[in-house]
C-alpha positions as a printed Julia matrix, in Angstrom:
78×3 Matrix{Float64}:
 177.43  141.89  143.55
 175.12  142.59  140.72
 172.03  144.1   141.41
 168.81  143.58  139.46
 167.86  146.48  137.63
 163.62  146.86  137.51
 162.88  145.83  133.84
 159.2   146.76  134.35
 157.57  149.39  131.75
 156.4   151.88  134.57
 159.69  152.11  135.57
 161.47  152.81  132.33
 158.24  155.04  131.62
 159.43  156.91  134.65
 162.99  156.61  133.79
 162.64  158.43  130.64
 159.93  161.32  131.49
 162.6   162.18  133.93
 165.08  163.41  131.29
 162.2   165.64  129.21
 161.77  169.34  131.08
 159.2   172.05  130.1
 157.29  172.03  126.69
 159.16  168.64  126.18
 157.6   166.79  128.86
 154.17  166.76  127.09
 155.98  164.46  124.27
 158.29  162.62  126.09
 156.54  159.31  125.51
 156.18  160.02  121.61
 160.09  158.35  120.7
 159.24  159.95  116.61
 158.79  163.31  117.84
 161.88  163.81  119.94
 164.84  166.14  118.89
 168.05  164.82  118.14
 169.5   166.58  121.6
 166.91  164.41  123.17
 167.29  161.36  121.58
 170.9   161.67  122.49
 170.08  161.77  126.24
 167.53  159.52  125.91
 170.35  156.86  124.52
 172.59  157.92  127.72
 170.05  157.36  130.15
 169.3   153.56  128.97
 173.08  153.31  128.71
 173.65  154.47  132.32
 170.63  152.53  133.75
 170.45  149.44  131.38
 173.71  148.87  129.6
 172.69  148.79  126.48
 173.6   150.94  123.31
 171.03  151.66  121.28
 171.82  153.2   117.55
 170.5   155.76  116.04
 168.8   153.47  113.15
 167.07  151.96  115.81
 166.25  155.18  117.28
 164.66  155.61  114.22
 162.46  152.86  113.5
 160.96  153.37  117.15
 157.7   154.96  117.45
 156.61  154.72  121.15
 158.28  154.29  124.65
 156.86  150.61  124.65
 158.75  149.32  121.36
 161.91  151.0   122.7
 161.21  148.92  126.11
 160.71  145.61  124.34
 163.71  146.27  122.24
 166.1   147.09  125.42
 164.39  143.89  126.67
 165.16  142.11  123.92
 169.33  143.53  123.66
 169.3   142.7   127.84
 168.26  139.29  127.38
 170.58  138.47  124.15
């Protein structure tokens, strides 16, 4: 049975601060300011909890948590 996974952007929001610890956790929102380490678990974690794969080109060319959710969205509805 599938289950429906929340799509909603408080959730992902949450999702996400979740993975930044310590001095991090001040920036974890800022997608062009994250280190490559955390860009790398950032891609896990929307693997693990989304299924999607997200490069890092598109990594890239995000700036905020909000254009990364509309673009997982976006991959989840295609």
């Amino acid at each position: 049975m599938l289950v429906q996974m929340d799509q909603s952007f408080s959730f992902f929001q949450s999702l996400i601060q979740a993975q930044f610890e310590g001095t991090f956790a001040n920036s974890f929102d800022k997608v062009s300011e994250w280190t490559s380490m955390q860009s790398l678990i950032v891609v896990s974690t929307i693997d693990e909890h989304y299924d999607v794969l997200v490069s890092h080109e598109t990594m890239k060319k995000m700036q905020d948590l909000e254009s990364l959710h509309a673009h997982i969205l976006q991959q989840r509805s295609n």
